[in-house]
OpenMM code with the backbone's topology and positions (N, CA, C; nanometers):
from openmm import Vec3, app, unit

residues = "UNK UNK UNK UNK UNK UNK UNK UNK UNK UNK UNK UNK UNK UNK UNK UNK UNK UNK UNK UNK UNK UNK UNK UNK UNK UNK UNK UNK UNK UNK UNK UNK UNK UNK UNK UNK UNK UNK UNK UNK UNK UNK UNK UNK UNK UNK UNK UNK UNK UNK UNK UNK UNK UNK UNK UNK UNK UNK UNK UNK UNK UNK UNK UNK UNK UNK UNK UNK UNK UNK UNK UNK UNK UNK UNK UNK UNK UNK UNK UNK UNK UNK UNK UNK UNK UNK UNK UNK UNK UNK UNK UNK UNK UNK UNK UNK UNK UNK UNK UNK UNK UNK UNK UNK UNK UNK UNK UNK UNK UNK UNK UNK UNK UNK UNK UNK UNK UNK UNK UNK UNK UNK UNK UNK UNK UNK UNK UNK UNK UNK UNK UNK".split()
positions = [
    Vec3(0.0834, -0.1171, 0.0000),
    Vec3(0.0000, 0.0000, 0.0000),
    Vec3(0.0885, 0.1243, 0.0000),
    Vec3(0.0191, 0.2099, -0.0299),
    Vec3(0.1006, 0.3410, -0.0494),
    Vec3(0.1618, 0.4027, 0.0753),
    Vec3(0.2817, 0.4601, 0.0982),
    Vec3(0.3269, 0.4775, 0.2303),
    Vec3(0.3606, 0.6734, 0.1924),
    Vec3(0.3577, 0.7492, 0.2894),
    Vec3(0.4249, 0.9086, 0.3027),
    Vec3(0.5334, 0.8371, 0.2815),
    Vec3(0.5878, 0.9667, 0.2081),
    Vec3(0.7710, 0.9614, 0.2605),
    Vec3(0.8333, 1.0414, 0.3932),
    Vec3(0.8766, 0.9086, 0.4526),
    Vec3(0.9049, 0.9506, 0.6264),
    Vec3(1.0014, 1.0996, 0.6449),
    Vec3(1.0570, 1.1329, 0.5022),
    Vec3(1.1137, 1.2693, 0.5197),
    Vec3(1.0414, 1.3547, 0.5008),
    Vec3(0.9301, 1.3630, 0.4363),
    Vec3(0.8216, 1.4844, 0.4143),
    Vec3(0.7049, 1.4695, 0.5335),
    Vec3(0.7132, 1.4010, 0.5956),
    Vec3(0.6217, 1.4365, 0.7031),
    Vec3(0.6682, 1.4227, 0.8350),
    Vec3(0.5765, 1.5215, 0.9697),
    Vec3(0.6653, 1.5120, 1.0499),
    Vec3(0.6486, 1.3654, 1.1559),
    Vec3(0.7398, 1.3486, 1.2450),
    Vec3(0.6930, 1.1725, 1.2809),
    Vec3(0.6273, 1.1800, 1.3983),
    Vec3(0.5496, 1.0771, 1.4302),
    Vec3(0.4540, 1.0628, 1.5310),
    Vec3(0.5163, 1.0727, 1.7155),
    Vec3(0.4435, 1.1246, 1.7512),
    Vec3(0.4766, 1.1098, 1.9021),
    Vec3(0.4772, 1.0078, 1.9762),
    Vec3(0.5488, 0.9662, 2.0494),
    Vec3(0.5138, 0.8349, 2.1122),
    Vec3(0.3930, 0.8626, 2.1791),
    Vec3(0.3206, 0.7457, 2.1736),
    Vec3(0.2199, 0.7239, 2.2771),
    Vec3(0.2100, 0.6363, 2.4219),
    Vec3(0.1457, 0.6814, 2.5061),
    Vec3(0.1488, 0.6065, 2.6133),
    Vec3(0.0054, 0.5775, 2.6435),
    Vec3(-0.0408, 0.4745, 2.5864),
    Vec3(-0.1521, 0.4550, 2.5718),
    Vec3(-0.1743, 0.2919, 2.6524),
    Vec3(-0.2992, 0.3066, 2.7480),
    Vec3(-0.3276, 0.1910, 2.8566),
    Vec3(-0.4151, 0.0868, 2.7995),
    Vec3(-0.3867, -0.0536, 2.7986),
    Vec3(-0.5164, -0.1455, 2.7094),
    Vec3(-0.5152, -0.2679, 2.8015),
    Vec3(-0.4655, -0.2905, 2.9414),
    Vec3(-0.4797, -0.4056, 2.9874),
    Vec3(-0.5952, -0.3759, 3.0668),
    Vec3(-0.6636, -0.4333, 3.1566),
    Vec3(-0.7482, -0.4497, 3.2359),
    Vec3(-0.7164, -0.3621, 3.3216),
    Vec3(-0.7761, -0.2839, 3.4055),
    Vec3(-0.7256, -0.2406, 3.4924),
    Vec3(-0.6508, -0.1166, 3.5282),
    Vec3(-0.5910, -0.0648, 3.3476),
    Vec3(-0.5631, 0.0117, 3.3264),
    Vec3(-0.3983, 0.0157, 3.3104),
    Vec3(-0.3773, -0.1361, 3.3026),
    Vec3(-0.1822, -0.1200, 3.2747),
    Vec3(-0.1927, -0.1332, 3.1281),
    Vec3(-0.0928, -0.1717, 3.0884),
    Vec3(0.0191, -0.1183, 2.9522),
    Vec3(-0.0459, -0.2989, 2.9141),
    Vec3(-0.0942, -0.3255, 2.8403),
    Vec3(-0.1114, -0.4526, 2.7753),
    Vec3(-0.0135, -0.4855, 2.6197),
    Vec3(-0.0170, -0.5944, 2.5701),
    Vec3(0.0666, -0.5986, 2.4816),
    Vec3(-0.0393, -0.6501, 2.3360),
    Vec3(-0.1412, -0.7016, 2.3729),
    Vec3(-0.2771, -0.7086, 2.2831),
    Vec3(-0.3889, -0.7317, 2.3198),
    Vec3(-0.4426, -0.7251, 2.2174),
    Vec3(-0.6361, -0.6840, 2.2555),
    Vec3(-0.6774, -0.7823, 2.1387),
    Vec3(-0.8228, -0.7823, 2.2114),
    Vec3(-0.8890, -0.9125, 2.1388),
    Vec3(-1.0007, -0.8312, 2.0118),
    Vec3(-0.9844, -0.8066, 1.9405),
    Vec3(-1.0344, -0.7383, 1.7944),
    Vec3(-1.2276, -0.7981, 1.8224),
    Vec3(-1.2989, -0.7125, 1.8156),
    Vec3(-1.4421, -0.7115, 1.8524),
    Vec3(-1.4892, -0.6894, 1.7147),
    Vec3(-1.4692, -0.7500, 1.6158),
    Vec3(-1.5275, -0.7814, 1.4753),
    Vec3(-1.5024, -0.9442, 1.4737),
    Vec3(-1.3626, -0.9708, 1.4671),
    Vec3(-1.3020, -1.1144, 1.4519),
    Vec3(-1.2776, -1.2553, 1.5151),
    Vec3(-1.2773, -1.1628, 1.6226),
    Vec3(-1.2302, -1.1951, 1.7951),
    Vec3(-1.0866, -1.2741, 1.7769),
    Vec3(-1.0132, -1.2097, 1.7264),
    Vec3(-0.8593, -1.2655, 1.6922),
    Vec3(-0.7768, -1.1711, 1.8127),
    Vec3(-0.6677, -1.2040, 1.8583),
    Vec3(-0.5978, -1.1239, 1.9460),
    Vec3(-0.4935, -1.0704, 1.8317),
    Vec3(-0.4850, -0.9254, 1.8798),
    Vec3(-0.3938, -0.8570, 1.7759),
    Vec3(-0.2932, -0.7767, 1.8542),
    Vec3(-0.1503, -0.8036, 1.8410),
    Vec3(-0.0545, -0.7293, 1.8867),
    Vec3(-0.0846, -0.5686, 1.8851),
    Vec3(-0.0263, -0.4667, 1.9607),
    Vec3(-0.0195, -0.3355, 1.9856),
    Vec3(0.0649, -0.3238, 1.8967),
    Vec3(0.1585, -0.3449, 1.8495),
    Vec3(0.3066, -0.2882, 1.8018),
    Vec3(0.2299, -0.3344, 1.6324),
    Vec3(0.3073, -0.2265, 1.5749),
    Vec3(0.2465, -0.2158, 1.4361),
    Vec3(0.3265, -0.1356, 1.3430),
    Vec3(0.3965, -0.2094, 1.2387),
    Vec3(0.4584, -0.1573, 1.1489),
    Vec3(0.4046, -0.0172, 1.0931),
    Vec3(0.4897, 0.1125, 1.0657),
    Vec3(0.4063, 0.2267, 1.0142),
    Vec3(0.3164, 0.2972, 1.0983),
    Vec3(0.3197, 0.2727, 1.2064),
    Vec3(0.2173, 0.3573, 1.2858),
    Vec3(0.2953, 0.3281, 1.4396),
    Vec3(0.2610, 0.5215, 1.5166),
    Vec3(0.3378, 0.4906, 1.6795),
    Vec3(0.1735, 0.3895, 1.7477),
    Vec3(0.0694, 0.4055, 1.7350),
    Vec3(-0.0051, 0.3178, 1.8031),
    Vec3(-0.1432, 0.2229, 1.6845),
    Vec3(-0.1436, 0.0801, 1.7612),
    Vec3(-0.2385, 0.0382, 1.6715),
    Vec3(-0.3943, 0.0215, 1.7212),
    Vec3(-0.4646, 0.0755, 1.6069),
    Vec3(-0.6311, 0.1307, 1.6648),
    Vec3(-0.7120, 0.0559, 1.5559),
    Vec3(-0.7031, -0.0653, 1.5169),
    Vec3(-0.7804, -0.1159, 1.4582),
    Vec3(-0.7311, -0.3027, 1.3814),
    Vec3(-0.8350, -0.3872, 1.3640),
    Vec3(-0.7612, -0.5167, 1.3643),
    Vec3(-0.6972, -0.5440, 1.2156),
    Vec3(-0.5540, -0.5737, 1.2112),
    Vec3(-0.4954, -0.5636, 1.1087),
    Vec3(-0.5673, -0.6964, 0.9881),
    Vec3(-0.7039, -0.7789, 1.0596),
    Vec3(-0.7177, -0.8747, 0.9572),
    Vec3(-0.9089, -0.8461, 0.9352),
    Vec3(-0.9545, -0.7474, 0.9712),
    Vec3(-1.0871, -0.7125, 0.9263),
    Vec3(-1.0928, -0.5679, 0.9194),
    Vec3(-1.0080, -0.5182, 0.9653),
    Vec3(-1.0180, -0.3744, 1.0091),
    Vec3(-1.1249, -0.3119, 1.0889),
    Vec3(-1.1885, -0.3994, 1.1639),
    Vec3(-1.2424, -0.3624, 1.2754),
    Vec3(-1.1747, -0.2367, 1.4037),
    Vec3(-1.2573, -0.1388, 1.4844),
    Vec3(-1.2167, -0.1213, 1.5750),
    Vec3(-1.3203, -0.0958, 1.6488),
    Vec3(-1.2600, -0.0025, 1.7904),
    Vec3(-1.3802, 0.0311, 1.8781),
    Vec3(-1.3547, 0.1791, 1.9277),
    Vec3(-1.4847, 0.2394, 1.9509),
    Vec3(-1.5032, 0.3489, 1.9295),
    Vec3(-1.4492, 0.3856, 2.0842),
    Vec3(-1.3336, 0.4346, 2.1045),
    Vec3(-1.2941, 0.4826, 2.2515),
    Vec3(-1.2041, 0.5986, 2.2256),
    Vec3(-1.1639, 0.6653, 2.1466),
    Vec3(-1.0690, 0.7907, 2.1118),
    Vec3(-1.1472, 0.9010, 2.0580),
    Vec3(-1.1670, 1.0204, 2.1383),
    Vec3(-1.1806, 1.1139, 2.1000),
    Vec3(-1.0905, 1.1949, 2.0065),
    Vec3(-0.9504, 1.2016, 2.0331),
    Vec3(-0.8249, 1.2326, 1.9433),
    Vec3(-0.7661, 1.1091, 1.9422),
    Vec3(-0.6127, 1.0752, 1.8235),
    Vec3(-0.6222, 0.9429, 1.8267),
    Vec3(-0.4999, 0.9290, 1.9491),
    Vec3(-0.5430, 0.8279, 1.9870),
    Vec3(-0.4902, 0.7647, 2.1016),
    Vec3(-0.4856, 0.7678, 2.2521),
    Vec3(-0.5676, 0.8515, 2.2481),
    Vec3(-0.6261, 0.9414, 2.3958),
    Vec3(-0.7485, 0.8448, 2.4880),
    Vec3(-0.7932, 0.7519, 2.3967),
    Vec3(-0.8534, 0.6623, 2.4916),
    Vec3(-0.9870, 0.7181, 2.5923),
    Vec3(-1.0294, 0.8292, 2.5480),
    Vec3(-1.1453, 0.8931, 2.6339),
    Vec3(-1.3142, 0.9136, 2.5947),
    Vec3(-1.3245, 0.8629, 2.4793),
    Vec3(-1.4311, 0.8686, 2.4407),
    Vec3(-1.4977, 0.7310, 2.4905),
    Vec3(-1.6367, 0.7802, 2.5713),
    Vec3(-1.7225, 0.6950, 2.6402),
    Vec3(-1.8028, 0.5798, 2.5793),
    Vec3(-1.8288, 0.6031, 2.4046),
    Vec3(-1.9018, 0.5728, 2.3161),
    Vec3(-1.9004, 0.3677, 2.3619),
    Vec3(-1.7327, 0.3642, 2.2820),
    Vec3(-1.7029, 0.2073, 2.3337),
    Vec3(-1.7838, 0.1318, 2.2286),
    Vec3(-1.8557, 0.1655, 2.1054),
    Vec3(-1.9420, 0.0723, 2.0308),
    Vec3(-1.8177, 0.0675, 1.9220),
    Vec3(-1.8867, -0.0393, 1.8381),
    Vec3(-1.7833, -0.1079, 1.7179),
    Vec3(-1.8009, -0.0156, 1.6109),
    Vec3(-1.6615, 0.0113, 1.5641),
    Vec3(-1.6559, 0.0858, 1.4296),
    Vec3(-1.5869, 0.0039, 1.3345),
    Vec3(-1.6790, 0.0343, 1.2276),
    Vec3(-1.6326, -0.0871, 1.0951),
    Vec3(-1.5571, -0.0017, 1.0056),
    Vec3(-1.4820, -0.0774, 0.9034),
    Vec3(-1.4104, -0.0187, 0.8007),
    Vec3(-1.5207, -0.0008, 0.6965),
    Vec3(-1.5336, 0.1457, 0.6204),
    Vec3(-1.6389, 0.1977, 0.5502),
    Vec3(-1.5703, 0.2235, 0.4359),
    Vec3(-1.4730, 0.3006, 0.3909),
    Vec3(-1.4020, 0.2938, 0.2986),
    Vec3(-1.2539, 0.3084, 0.3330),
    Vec3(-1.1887, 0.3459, 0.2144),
    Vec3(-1.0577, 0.4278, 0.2480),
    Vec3(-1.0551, 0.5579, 0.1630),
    Vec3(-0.9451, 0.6378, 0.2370),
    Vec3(-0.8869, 0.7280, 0.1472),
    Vec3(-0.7652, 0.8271, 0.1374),
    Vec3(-0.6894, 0.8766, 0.0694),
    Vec3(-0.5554, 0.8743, 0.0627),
    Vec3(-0.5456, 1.0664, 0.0733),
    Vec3(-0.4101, 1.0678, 0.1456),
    Vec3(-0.4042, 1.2061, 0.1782),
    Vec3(-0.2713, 1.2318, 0.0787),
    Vec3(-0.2408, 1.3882, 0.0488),
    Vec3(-0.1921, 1.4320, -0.0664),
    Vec3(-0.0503, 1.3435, -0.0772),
    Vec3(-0.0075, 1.2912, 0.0218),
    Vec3(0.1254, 1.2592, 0.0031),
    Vec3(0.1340, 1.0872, -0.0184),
    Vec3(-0.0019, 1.0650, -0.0633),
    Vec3(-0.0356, 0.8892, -0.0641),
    Vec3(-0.0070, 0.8259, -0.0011),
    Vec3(-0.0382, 0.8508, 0.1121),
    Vec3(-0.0601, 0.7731, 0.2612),
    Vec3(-0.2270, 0.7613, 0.2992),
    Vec3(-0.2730, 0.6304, 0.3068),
    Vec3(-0.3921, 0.5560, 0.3052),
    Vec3(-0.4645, 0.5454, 0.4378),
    Vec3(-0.5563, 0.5911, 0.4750),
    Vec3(-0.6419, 0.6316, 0.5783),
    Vec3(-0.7836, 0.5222, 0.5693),
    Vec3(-0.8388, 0.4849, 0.6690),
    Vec3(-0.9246, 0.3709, 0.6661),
    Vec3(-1.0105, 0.4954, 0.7514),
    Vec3(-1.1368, 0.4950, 0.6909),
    Vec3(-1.2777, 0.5953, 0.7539),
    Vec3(-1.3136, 0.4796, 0.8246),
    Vec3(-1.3715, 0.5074, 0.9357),
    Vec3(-1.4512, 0.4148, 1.0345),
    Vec3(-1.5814, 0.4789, 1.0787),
    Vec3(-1.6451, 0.3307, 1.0524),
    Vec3(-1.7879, 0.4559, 1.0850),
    Vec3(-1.8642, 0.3626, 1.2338),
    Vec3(-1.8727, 0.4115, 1.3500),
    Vec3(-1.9437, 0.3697, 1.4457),
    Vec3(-2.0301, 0.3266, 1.4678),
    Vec3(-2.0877, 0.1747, 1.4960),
    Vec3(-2.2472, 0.1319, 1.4957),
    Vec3(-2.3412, 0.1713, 1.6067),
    Vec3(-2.2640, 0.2690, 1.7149),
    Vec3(-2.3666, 0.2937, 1.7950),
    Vec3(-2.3635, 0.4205, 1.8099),
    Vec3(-2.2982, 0.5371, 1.7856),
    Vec3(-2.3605, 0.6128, 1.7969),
    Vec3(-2.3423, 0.7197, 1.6282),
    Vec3(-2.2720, 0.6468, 1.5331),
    Vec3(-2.3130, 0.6920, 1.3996),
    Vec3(-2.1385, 0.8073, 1.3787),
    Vec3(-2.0664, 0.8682, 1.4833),
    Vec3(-1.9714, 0.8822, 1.4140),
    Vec3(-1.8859, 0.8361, 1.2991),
    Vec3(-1.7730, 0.9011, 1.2912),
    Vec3(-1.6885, 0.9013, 1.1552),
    Vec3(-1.5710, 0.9146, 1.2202),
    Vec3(-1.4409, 0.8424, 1.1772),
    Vec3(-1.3502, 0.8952, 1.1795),
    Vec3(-1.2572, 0.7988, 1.1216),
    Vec3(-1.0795, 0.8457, 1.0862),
    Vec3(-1.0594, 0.8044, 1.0203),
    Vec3(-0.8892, 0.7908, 1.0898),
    Vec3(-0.8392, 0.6300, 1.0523),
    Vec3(-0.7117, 0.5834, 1.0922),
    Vec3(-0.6490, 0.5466, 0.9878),
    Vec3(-0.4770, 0.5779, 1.0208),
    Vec3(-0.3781, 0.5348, 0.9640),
    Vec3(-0.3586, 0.4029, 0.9339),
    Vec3(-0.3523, 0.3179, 0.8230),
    Vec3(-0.3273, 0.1919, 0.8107),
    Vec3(-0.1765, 0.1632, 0.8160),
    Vec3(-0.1720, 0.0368, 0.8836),
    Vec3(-0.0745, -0.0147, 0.9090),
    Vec3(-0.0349, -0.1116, 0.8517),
    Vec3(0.1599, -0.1105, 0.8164),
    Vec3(0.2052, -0.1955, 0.7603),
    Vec3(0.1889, -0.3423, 0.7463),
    Vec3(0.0866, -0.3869, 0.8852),
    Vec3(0.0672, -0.5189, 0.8434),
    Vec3(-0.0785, -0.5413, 0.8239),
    Vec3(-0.1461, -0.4387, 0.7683),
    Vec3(-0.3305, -0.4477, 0.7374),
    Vec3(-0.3546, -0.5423, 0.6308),
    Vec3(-0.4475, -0.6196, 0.6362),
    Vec3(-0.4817, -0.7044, 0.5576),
    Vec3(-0.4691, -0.6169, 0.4397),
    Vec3(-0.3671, -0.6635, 0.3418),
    Vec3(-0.3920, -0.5585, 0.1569),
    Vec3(-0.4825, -0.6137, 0.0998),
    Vec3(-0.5935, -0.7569, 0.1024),
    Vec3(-0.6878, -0.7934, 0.0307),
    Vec3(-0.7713, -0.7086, 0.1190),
    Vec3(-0.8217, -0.6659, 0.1895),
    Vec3(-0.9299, -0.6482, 0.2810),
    Vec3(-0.9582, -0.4977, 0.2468),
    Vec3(-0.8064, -0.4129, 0.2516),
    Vec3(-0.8011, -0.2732, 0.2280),
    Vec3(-0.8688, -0.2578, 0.0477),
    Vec3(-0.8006, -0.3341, -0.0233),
    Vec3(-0.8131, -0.3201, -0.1824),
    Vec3(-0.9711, -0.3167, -0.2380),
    Vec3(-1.0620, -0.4226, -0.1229),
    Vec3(-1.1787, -0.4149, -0.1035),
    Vec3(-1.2696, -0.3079, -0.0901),
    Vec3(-1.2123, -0.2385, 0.0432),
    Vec3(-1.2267, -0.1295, 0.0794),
    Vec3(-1.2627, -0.0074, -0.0618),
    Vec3(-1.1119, -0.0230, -0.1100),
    Vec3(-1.0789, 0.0749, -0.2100),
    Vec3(-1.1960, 0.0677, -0.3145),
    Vec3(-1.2572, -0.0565, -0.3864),
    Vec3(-1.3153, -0.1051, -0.4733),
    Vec3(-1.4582, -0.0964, -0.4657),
    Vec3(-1.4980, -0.0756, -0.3688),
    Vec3(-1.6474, -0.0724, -0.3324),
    Vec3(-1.6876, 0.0007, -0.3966),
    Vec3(-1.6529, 0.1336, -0.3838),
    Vec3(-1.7613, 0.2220, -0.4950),
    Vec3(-1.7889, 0.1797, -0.6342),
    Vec3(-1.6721, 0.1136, -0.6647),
    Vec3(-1.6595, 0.0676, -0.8086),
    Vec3(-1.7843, -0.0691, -0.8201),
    Vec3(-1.7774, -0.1328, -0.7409),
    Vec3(-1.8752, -0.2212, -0.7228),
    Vec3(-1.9797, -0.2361, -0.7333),
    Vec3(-2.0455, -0.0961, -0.6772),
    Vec3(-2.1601, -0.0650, -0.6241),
    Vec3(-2.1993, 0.0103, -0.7406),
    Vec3(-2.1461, 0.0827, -0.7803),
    Vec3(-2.2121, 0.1704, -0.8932),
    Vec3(-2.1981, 0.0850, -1.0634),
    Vec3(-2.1618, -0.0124, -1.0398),
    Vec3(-2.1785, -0.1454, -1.1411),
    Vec3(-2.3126, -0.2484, -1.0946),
    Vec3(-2.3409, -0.2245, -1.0011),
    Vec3(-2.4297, -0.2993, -0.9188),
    Vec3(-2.5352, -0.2055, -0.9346),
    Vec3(-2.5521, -0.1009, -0.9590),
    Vec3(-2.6763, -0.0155, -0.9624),
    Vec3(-2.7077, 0.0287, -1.1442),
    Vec3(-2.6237, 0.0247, -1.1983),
    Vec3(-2.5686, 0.0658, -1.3271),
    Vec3(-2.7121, -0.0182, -1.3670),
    Vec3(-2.8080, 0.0517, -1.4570),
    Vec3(-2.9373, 0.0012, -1.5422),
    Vec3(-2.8621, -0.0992, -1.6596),
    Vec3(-2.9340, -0.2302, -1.6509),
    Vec3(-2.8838, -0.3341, -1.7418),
    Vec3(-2.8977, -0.2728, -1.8938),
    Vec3(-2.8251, -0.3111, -1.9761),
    Vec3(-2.8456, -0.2455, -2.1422),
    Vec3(-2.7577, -0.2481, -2.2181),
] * unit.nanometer
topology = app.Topology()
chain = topology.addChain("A")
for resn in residues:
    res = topology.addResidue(resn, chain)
    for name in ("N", "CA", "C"):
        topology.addAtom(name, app.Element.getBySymbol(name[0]), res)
């Protein structure tokens, strides 16, 4: 997938972001689309916010990685889309309370799953397209 070039943009902050029980430092989380356990650490990105094999996530970040939004319902992968420097962004759209927002994909994201992503419109408007 398309990556920024790490010299034209500036680099991410570390995060210190809490995912065990309890509120310690966990090392993975169990993906609430798939129910696969998915490592934290993630090629291309300082934190990982979504499951690298459905692209599932969950709605708990008000900014990314801040962990404060109360919402907590499942956000699905809706499309993608690419920012000027062709670096690929996954829109997530929330099933419970209808937000939007949108994450960095990571070096190890499913590329059939994303390409999907990408293709849908194309799909759909072949799928609606009057037979003739």
């Amino acid at each position: 997938m398309p990556r920024n070039n790490a010299s034209t943009r500036n680099p991410q902050r570390a995060k210190t972001v809490l995912h065990g029980p309890g509120g310690e430092r966990g090392d993975a989380f169990r993906c609430v689309g798939c129910r696969l356990d998915v490592p934290l650490m993630a090629a291309g990105t300082a934190h990982r916010n979504h499951c690298p094999h459905c692209l599932s996530s969950l709605h708990v970040d008000r900014t990314p990685g801040d962990r404060r939004a109360t919402c907590r319902g499942r956000m699905t992968a809706l499309s993608v889309t690419v920012r000027d420097g062709g670096e690929w962004l996954i829109v997530h759209h929330c099933q419970r309370c209808g937000g939007l927002s949108v994450n960095r994909i990571a070096g190890d994201d499913n590329a059939l799953a994303l390409m999907r992503l990408a293709m849908r419109p194309l799909r759909m408007a072949r799928q609606s397209a009057p037979a003739g």
